[in-house]
C-alpha angles and dihedrals in degrees: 000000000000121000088244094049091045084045089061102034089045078047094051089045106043108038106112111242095034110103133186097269098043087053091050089053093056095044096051091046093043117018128234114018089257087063090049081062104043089063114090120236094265092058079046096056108047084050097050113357140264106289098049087045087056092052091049092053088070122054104232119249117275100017092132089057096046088045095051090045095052102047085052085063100052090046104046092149105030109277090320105083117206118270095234103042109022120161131210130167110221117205128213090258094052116122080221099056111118101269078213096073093034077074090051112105087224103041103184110246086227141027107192094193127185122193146101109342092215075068095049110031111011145085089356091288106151113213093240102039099131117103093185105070125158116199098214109193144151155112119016088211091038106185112238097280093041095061086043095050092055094052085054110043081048094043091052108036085051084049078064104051091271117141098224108221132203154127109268092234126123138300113357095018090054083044093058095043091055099038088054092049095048088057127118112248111279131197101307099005096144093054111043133052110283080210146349119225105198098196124193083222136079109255095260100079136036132221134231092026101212081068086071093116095034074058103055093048099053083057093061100053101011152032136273115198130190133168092198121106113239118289089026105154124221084262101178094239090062091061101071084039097064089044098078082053092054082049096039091050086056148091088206146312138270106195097194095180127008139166117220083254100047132138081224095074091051086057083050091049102053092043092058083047095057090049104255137126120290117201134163138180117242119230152162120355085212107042120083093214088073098041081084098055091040091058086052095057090045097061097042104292110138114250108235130204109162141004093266090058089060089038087055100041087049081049090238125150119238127239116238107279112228125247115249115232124262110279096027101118089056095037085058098051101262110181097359101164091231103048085055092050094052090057111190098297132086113282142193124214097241080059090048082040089066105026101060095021093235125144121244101255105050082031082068108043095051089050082056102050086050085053096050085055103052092245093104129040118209109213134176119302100031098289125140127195136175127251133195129074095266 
């Protein structure tokens, strides 16, 4: 991108007053946003009304510092990026803008990305190449197994080709992220992004913070994606934004926990709306971080319990699973009489007591073995509960 042409695209999207809508509207009347321009207020006007044309007639403050920042940032290293962090802002007329969002009712006008250059600029890879693409989302306070279940289900769909989708925040998104980049290479993993993280932020900075390194990471074998200027901060109304760009980019959703009052079901929601697949993972009577993906099945969402179960319903064949090694059932725990007595909820030790007829002592020691395997998660007030998809 030149400096003239980012000057007018960073002016369109940035001048107060001048929605998405309004902008379309002018592209589509006009052309590039130099043309827009170059169009006097009268020409404004008739195409989106008197008080926006008012706005455009006035670059907005601060737009020579925003531009010189961004093309900085494009530029970290002079006009070479660095292979293992480039940057590139992809427009809404680009050849390289995702075809999925093109089919949204609400495109972003920008995607500032960040990833592999070898992604972005190199061997005629387009950043958003992929076709097969999974939003994972989900609660912000996952219990143990969801958390679990999301690095799984990722882990396993990326295993698969699937570009796993969501949105870098706490608890089932970071699970998916790291679940996707802990997978085994799938058909077309060299050449496709291992994960997308769409942020409510601009790319220069990260949130939550403590997501630095997960960052970092995504940026070596995937994409972050944001439609917020530079020095955008994670402002709350930006949150449920992004989230019809996490759906759009998708072939569908997986909602793995959710409360009745969760960001996740918004994601749901706009993905039904453009017309894609809806799943969700069923959980925990008792516990309020299912109540959400309950209330998705109820009203038409696919109950999901396994990979295969998203592969068949996306109509996309699986690749062959692997054969465990000899011993690993045992080695997992299969039919340890604790673990079959925990079940999937939250449980105390007087209920396991009695449940598996174990005193306390070897009752513990034998929770505690399971947890130093990654098999039992010990939460607040005493309870234990198994993780894992088994």
């Amino acid at each position: 991108m030149q400096h003239d042409e980012l000057a007018a695209w960073l002016r369109l999207t940035t001048t107060p007053g001048v929605g998405r809508t309004s902008a379309r509207r002018l592209l589509a009347a006009f052309g590039l946003p130099q043309a827009v321009f170059a169009q006097d207020l009268d020409a404004w006007r008739a195409c989106i009304g008197g008080a926006p044309a008012q706005a455009l007639a006035r670059p907005p403050e601060g737009l020579p510092a925003l531009l010189a920042q961004t093309w900085d940032w494009l530029h970290p290293g002079g006009s070479a990026a660095p292979e293992d962090d480039a940057r590139a802002i992809v427009t809404l007329g680009d050849a390289a803008y995702p075809p999925a969002l093109l089919d949204t009712a609400d495109p972003p006008l920008l995607l500032y990305v960040r990833g592999p250059a070898a992604l972005l600029h190199g061997g005629g890879a387009r950043p958003f190449a992929p076709a097969r693409c999974l939003a994972i989302v989900g609660s912000r306070n996952p219990t143990a197994q969801g958390a679990e279940h999301a690095r799984r289900f990722a882990q396993a769909l990326r295993a698969q080709g699937l570009c796993i989708v969501s949105g870098l925040a706490l608890g089932v998104d970071a699970a998916a992220h790291e679940g996707a980049l802990a997978a085994a290479a799938g058909p077309g993993d060299a050449d496709t992004a291992a994960t997308i993280a769409v942020v409510g932020t601009g790319l220069d900075r990260v949130y939550p913070r403590a997501h630095h390194a997960l960052a970092r990471r995504i940026v070596q074998r995937g994409l972050l994606v944001s439609e917020y200027p530079l020095g955008t901060p994670p402002l709350p109304a930006h949150f449920p934004q992004r989230n019809r760009i996490i759906s759009g980019l998708s072939q569908g959703t997986l909602v793995v926990e959710a409360a009745l009052a969760s960001g996740s079901l918004i994601t749901a929601r706009l993905a039904a709306e453009q017309g894609r697949e809806v799943f969700a993972i069923p959980g925990s009577v008792h516990a309020p971080q299912s109540r959400g993906c309950h209330a998705l099945i109820r009203d038409g969402a696919k109950l999901v319990e396994s990979a295969q179960d998203v592969l068949e319903e996306l109509r996309l064949p699986a690749a062959p699973a692997p054969q465990p090694p000899a011993g690993a059932a045992a080695a997992s725990g299969a039919d340890d009489p604790v673990l079959d007595a925990l079940g999937h909820d939250p449980t105390g030790l007087d209920a396991l007591t009695a449940r598996t007829g174990l005193d306390a002592a070897h009752l513990q020691a034998r929770l505690l073995e399971l947890e130093l395997d990654g098999q039992v998660a010990r939460l607040p007030g005493g309870l234990f509960q198994r993780i894992g998809l088994g």
